[in-house]
N, CA, C and O of each residue as an XYZ file, in Angstrom:
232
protein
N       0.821     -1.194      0.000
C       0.000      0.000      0.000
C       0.862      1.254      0.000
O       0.514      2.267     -0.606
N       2.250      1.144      0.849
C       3.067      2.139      1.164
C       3.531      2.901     -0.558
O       3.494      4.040     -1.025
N       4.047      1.212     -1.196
C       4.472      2.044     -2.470
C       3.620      2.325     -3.473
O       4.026      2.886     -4.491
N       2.043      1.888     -3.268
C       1.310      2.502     -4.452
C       0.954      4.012     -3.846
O       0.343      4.768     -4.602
N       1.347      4.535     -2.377
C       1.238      6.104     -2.003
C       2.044      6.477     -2.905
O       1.813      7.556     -3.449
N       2.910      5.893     -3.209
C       4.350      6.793     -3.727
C       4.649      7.116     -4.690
O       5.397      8.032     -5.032
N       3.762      5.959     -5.587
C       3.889      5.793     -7.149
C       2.754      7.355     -7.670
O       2.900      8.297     -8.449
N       1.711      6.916     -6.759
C       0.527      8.377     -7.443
C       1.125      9.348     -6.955
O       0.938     10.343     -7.656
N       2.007      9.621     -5.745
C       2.325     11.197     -5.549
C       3.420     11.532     -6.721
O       3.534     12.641     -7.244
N       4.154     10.453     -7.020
C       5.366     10.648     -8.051
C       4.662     11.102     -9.431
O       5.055     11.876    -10.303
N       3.712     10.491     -9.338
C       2.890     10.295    -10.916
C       2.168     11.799    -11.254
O       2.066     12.440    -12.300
N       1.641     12.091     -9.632
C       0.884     13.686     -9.569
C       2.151     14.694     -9.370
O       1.848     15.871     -9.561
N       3.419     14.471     -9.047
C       4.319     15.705     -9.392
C       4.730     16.056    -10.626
O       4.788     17.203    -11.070
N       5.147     14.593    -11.425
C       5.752     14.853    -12.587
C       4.711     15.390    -13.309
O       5.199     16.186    -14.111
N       3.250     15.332    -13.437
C       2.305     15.546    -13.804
C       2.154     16.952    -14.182
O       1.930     17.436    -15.292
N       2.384     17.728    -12.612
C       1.977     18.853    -12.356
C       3.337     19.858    -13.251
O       3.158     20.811    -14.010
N       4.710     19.205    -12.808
C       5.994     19.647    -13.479
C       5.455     19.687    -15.052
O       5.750     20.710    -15.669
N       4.855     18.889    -15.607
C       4.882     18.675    -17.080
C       3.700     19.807    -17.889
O       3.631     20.250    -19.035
N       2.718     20.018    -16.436
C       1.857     21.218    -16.867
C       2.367     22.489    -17.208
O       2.054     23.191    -18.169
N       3.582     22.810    -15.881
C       4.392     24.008    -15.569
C       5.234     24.472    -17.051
O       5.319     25.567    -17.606
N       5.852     22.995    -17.436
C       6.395     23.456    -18.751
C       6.078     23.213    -19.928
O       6.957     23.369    -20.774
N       4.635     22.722    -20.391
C       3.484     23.272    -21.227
C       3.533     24.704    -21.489
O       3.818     25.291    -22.533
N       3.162     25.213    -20.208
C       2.312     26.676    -20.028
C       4.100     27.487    -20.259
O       4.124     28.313    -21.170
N       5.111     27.325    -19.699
C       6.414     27.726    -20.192
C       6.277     28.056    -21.648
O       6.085     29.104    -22.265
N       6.399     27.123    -21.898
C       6.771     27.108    -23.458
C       5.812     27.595    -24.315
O       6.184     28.090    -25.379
N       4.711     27.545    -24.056
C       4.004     28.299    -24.810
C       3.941     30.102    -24.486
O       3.755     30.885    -25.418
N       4.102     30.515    -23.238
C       4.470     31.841    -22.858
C       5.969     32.334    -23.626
O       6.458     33.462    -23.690
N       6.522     30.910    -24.220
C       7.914     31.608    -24.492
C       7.695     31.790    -26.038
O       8.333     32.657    -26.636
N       6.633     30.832    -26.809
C       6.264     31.055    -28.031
C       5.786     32.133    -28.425
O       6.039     32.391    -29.602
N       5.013     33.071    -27.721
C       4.620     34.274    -27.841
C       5.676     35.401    -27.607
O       5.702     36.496    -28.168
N       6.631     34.868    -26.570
C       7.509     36.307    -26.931
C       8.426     35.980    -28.161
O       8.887     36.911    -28.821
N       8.658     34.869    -28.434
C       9.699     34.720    -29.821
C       8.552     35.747    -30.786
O       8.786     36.925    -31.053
N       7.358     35.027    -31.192
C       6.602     36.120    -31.897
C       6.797     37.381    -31.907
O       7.325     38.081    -32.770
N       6.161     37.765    -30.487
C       6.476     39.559    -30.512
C       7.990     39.681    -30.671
O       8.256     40.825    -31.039
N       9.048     38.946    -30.533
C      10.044     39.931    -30.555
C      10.664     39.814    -32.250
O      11.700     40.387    -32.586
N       9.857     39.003    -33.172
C       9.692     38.889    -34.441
C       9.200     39.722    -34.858
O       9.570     40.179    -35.939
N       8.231     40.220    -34.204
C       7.436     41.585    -34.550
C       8.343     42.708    -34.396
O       8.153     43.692    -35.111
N       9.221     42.703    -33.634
C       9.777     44.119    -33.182
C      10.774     43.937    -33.858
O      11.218     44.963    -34.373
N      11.436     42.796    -34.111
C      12.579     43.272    -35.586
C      12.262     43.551    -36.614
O      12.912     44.212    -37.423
N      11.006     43.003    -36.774
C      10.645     43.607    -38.325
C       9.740     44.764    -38.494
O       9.050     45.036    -39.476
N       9.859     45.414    -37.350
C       9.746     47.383    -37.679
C       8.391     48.001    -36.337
O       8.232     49.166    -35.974
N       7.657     46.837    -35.892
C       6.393     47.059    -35.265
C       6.876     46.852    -33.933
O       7.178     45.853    -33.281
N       6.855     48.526    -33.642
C       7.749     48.610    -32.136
C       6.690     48.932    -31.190
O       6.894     49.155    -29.997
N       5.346     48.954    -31.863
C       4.264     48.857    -30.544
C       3.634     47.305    -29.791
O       2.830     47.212    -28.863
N       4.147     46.471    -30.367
C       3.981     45.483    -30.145
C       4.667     44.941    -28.297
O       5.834     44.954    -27.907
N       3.405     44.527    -27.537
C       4.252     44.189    -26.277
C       3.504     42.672    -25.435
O       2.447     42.042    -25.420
N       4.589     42.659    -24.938
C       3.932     41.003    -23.982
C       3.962     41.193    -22.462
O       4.825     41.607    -21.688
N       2.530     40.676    -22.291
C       2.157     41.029    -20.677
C       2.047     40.248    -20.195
O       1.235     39.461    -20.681
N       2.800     39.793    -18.784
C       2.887     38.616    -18.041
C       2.514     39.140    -16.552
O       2.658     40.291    -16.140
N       2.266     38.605    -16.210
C       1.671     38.144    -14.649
C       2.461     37.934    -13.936
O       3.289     37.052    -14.168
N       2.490     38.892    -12.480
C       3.601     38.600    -11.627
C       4.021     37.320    -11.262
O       5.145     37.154    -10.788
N       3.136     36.269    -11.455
C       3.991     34.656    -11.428
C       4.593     33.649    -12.476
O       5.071     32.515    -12.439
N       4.272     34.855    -13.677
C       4.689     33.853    -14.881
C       5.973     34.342    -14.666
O       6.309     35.439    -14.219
N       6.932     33.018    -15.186
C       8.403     33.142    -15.294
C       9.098     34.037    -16.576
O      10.247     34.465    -16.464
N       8.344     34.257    -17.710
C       8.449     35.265    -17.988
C       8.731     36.802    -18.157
O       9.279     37.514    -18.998
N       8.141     36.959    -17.042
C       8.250     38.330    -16.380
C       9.192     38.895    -16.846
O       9.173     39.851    -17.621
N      10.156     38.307    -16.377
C      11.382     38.835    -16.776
C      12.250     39.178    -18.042
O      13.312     39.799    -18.022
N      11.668     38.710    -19.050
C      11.810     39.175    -20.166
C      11.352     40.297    -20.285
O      11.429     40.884    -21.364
């Protein structure tokens, strides 16, 4: 019983990890875009992130 606890909490982290860098990568697909946009002349173009997206910092 001990190791089927262990197997679903393992199963629900990697899970949750694999959501985290879904939502990554697609936040990072949009700034490659905009910053495609801004080399090719359209300097009003901007990306808005949320104080918890990792993003931000771009």
């Amino acid at each position: 019983m001990e190791l089927y606890c262990h197997r679903v909490l393992c199963v629900c982290v990697i899970a949750c990890m694999a959501a985290k860098l879904f939502r990554v990568r697609e936040q990072l697909l949009i700034v490659k875009v905009a910053l495609e946009d801004i080399k090719k002349g359209n300097l009003n173009r901007r990306v808005l992130a949320r104080e918890n997206d990792m993003i931000k910092d771009i």
